[in-house]
MMTF fields as JSON, N, C-alpha, C and O atoms, coordinates in Angstrom:
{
  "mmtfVersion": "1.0.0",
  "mmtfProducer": "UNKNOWN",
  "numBonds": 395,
  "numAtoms": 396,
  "numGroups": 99,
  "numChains": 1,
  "numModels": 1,
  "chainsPerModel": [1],
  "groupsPerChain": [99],
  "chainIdList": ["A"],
  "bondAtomList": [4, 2, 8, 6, 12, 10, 16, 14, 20, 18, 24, 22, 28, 26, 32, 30, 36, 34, 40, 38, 44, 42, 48, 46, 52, 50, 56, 54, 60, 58, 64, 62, 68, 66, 72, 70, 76, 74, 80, 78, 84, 82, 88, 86, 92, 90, 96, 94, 100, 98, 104, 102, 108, 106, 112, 110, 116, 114, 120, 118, 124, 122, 128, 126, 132, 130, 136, 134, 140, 138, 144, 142, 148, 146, 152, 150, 156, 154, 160, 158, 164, 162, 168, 166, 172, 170, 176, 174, 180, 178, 184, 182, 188, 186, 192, 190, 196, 194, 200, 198, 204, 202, 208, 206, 212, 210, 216, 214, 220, 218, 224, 222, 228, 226, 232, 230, 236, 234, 240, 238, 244, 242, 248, 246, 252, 250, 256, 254, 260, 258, 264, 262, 268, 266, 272, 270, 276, 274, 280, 278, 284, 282, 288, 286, 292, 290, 296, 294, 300, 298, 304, 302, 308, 306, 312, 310, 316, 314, 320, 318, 324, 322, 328, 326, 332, 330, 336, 334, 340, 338, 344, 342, 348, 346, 352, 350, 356, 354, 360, 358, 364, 362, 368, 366, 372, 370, 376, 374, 380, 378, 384, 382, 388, 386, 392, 390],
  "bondOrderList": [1, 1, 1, 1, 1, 1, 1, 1, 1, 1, 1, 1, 1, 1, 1, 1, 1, 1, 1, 1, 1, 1, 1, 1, 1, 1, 1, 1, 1, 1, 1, 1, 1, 1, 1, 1, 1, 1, 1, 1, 1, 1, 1, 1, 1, 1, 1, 1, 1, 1, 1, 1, 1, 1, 1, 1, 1, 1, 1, 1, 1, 1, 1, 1, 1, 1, 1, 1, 1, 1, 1, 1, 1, 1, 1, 1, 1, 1, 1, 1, 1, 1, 1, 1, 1, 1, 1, 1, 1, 1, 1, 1, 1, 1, 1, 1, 1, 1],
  "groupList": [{"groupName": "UNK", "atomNameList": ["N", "CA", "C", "O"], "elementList": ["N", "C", "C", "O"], "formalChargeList": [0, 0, 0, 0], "bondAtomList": [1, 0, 2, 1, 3, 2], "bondOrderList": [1, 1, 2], "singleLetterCode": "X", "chemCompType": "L-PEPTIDE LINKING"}],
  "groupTypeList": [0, 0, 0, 0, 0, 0, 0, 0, 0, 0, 0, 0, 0, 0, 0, 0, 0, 0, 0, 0, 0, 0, 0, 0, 0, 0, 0, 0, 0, 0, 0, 0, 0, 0, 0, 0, 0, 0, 0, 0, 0, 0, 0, 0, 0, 0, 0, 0, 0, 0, 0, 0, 0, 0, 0, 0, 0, 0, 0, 0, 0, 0, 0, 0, 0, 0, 0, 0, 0, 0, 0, 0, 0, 0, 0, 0, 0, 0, 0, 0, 0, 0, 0, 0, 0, 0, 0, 0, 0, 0, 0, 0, 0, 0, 0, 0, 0, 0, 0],
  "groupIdList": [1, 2, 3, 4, 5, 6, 7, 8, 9, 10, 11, 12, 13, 14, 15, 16, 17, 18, 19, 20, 21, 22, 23, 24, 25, 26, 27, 28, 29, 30, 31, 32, 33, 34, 35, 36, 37, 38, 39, 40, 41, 42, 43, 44, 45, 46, 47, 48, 49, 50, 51, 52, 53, 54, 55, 56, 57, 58, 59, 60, 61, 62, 63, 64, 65, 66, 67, 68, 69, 70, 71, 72, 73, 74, 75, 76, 77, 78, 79, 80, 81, 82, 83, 84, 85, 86, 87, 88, 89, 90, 91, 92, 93, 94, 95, 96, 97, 98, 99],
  "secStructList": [7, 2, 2, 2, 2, 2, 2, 2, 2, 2, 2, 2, 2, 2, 1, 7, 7, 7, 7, 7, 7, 7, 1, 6, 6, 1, 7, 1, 2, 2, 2, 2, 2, 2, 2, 2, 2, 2, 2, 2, 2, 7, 6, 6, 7, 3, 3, 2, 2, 2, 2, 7, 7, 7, 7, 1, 2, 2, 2, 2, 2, 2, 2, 2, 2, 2, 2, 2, 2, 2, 2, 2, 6, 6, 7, 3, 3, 3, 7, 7, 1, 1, 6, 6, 1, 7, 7, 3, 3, 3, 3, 7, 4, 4, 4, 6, 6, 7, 7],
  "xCoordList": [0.314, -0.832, -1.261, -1.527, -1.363, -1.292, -0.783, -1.563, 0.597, 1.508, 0.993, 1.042, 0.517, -0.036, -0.925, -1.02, -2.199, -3.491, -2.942, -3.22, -2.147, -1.937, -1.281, -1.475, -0.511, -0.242, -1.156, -1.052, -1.971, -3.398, -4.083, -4.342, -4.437, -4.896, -4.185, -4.878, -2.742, -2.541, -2.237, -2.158, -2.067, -2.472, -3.829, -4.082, -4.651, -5.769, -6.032, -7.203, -5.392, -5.806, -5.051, -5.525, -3.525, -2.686, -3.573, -3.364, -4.597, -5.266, -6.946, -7.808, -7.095, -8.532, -8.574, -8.34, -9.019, -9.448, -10.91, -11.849, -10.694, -12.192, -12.508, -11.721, -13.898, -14.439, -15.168, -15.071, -16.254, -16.939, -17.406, -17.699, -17.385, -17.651, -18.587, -18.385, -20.037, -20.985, -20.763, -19.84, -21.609, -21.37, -21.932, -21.233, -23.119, -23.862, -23.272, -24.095, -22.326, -21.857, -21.37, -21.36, -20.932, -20.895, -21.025, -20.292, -21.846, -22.605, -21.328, -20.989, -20.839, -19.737, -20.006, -19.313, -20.945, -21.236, -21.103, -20.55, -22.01, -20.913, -20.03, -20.885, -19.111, -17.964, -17.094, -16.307, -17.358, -16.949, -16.674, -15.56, -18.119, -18.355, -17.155, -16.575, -17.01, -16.158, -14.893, -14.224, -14.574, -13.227, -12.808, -11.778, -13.681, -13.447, -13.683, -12.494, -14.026, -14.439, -13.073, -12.399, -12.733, -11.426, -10.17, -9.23, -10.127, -8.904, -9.604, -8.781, -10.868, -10.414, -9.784, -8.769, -10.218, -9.999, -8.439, -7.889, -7.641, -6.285, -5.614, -5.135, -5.656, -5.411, -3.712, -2.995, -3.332, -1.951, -1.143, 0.039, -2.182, -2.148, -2.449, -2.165, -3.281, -3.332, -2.239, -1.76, -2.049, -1.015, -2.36, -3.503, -1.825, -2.89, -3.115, -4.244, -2.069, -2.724, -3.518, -4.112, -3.248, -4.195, -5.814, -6.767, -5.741, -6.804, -7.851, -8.97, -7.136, -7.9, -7.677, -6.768, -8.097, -8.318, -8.988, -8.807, -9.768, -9.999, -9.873, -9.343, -10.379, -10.047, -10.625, -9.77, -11.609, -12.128, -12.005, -12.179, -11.624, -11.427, -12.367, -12.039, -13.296, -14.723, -14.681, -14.82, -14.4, -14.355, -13.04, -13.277, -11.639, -10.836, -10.682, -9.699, -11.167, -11.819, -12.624, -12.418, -13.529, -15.003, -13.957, -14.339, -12.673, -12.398, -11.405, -11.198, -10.888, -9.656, -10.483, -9.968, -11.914, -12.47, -12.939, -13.295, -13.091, -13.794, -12.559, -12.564, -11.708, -10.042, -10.204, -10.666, -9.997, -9.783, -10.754, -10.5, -12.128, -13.111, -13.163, -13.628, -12.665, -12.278, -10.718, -10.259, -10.244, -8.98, -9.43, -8.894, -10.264, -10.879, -11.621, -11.637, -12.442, -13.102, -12.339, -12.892, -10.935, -10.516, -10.938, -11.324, -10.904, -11.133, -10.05, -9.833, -9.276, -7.995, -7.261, -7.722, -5.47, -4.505, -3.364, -3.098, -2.972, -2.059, -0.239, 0.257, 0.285, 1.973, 2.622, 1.931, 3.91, 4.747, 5.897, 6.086, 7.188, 8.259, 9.029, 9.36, 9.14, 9.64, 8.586, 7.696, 9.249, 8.41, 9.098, 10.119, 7.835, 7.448, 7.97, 8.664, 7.494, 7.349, 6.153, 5.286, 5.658, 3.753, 3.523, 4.168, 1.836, 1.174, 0.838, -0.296, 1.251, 0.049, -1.001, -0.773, -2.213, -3.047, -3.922, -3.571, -4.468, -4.356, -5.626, -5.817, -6.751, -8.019, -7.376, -6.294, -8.389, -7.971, -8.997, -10.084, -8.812, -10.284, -11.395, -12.242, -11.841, -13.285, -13.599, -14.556, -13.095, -12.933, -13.776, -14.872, -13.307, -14.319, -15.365, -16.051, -15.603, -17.149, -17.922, -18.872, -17.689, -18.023, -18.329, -19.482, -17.661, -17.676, -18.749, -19.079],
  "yCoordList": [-1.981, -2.521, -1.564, -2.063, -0.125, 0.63, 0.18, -0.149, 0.09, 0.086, -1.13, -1.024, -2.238, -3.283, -3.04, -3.419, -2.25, -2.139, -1.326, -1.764, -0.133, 0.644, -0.368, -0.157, -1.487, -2.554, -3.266, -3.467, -3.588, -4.342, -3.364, -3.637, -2.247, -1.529, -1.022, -0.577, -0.58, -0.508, -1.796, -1.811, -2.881, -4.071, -4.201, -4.644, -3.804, -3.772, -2.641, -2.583, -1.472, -0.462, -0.606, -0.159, -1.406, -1.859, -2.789, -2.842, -3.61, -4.877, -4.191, -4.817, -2.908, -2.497, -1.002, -0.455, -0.509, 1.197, 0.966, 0.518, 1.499, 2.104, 3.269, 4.205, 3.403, 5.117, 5.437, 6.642, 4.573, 4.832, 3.422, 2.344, 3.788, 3.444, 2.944, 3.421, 1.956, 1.635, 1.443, 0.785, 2.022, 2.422, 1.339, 0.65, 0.967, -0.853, -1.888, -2.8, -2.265, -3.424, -4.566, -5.77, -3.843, -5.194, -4.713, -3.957, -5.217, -4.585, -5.322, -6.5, -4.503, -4.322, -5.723, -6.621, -6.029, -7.132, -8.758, -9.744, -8.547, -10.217, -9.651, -8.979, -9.396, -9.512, -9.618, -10.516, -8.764, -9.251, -10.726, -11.192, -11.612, -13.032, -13.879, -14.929, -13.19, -13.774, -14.003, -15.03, -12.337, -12.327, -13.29, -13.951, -13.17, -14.111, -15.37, -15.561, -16.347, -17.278, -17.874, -18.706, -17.098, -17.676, -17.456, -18.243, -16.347, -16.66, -17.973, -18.679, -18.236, -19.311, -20.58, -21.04, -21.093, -22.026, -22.141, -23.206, -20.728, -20.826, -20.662, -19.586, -21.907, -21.072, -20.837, -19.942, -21.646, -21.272, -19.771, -19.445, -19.25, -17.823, -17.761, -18.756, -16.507, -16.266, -14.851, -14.06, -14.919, -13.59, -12.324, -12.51, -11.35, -9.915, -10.408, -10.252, -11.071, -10.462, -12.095, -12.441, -12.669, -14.123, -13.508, -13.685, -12.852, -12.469, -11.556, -11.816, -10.632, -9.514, -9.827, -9.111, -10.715, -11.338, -10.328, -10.483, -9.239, -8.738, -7.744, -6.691, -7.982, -7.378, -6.197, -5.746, -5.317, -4.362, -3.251, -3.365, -2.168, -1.495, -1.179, -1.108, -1.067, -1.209, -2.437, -2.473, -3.622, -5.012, -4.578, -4.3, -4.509, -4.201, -3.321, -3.405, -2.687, -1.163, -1.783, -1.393, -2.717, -2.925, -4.531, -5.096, -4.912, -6.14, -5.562, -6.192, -4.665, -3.893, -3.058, -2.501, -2.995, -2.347, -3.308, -3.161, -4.589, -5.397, -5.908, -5.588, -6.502, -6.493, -5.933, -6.549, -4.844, -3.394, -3.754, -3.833, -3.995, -4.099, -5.458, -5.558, -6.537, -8.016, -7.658, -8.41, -6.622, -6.491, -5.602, -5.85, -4.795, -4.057, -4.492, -4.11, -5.584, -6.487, -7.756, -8.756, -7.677, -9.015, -10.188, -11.148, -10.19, -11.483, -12.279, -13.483, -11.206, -11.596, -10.808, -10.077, -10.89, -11.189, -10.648, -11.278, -9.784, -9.833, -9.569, -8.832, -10.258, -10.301, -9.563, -9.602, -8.967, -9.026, -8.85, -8.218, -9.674, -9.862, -8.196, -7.485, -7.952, -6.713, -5.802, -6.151, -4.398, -3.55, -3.818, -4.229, -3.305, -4.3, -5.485, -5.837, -6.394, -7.818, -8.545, -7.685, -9.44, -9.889, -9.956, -10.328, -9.242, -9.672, -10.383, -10.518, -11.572, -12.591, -12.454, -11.531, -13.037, -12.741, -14.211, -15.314, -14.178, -15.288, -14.797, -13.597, -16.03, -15.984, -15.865, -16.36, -15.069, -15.483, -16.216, -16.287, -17.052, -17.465, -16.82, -17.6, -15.521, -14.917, -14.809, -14.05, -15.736, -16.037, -17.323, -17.486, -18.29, -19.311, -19.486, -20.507, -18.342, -18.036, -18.221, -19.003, -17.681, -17.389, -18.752, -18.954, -19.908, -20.856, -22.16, -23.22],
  "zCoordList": [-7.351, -8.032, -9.15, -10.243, -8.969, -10.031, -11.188, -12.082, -11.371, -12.215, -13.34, -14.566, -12.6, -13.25, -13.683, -14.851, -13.076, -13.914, -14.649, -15.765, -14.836, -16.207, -16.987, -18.184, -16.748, -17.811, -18.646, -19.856, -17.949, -18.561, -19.297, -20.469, -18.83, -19.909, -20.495, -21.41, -20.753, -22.321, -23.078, -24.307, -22.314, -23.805, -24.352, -25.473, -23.525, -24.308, -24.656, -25.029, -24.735, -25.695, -26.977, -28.022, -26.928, -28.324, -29.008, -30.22, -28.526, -29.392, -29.755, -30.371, -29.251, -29.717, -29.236, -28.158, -30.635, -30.136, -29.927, -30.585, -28.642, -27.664, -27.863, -27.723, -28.276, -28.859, -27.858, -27.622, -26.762, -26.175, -25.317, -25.834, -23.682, -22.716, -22.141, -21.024, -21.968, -21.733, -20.1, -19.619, -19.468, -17.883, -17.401, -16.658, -17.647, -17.161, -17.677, -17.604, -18.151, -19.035, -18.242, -18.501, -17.124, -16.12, -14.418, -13.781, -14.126, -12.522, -11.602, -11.712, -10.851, -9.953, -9.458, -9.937, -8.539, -7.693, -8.329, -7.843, -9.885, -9.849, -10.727, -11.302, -11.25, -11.117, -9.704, -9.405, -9.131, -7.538, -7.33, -7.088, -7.483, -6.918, -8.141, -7.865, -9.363, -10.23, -9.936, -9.818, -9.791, -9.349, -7.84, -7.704, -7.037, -5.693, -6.277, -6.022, -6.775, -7.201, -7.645, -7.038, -9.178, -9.226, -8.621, -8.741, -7.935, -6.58, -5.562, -4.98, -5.392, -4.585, -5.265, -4.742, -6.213, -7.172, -7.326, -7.604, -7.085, -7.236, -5.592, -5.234, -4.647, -2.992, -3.612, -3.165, -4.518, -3.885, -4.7, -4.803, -5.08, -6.026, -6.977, -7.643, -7.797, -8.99, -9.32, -8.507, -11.107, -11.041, -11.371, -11.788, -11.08, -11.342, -12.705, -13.171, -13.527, -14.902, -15.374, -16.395, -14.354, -14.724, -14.583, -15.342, -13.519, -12.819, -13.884, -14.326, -14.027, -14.934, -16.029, -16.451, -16.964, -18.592, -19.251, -20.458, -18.992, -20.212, -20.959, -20.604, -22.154, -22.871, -23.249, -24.011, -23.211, -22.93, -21.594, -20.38, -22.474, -21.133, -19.748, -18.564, -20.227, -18.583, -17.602, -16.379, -18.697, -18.081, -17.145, -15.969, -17.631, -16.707, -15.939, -15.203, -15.87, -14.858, -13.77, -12.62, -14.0, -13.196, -12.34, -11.315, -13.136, -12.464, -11.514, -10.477, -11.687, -10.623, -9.632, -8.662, -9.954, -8.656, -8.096, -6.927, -8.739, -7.779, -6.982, -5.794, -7.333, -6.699, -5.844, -4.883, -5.727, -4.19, -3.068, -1.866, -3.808, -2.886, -2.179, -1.044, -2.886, -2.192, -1.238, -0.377, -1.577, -0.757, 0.786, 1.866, 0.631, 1.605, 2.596, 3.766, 1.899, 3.052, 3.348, 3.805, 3.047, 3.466, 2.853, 3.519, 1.893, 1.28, 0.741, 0.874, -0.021, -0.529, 0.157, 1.033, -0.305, 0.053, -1.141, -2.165, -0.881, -2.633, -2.279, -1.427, -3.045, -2.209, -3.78, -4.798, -3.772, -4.515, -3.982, -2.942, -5.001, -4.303, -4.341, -3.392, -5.826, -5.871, -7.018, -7.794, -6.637, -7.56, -9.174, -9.725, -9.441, -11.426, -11.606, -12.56, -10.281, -10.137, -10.509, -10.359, -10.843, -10.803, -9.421, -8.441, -9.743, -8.142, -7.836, -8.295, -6.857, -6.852, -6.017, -5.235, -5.802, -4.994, -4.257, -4.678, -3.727, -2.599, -1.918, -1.72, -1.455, -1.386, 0.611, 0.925, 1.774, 2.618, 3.318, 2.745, 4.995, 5.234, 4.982, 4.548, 5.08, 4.215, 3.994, 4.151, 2.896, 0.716, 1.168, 0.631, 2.168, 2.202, 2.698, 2.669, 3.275, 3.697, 2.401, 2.458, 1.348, 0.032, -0.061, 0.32, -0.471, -1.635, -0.643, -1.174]
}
């Protein structure tokens, strides 16, 4: 999963130089409900990089921690077939507690 978030962020460091970092720009928690939201919408998988759309580096920082933290409490689910394969990821029943 590493390997992928350093993918996402260097395409978005090739499409925009970042000078400086705004630490509140997006509060961990909903992004959380975001990121769970659209893995449920996708049961039969989303790819990591469907998942993490953006384009700013904090946004993708604040969406790969919310990732970990939906992976920690069991919410999601993330498979890959092989290494520097796509991840997919997959809502589990806990996810539908949510919706």
């Amino acid at each position: 999963m590493w390997e992928a978030f350093q993918r996402v962020i260097q395409r978005a460091e090739e499409g925009e130089e970042i000078r400086q970092i705004e630490p509140d720009e997006i509060p961990i928690d909903i992004m959380i409900n975001d990121v769970l939201r659209r893995v449920i919408l996708n049961p039969k998988g989303i790819t990591f990089t469907q998942l993490i759309r953006g384009t700013k580096r904090m946004e993708i920082i604040v969406s790969f921690l919310a990732l970990l933290e939906l992976l920690k409490s069991g919410k999601i689910n993330c498979e890959q077939s092989a290494q520097n394969e796509e991840i997919i990821i997959f809502p589990t029943e806990k996810a539908r507690v949510f919706a």
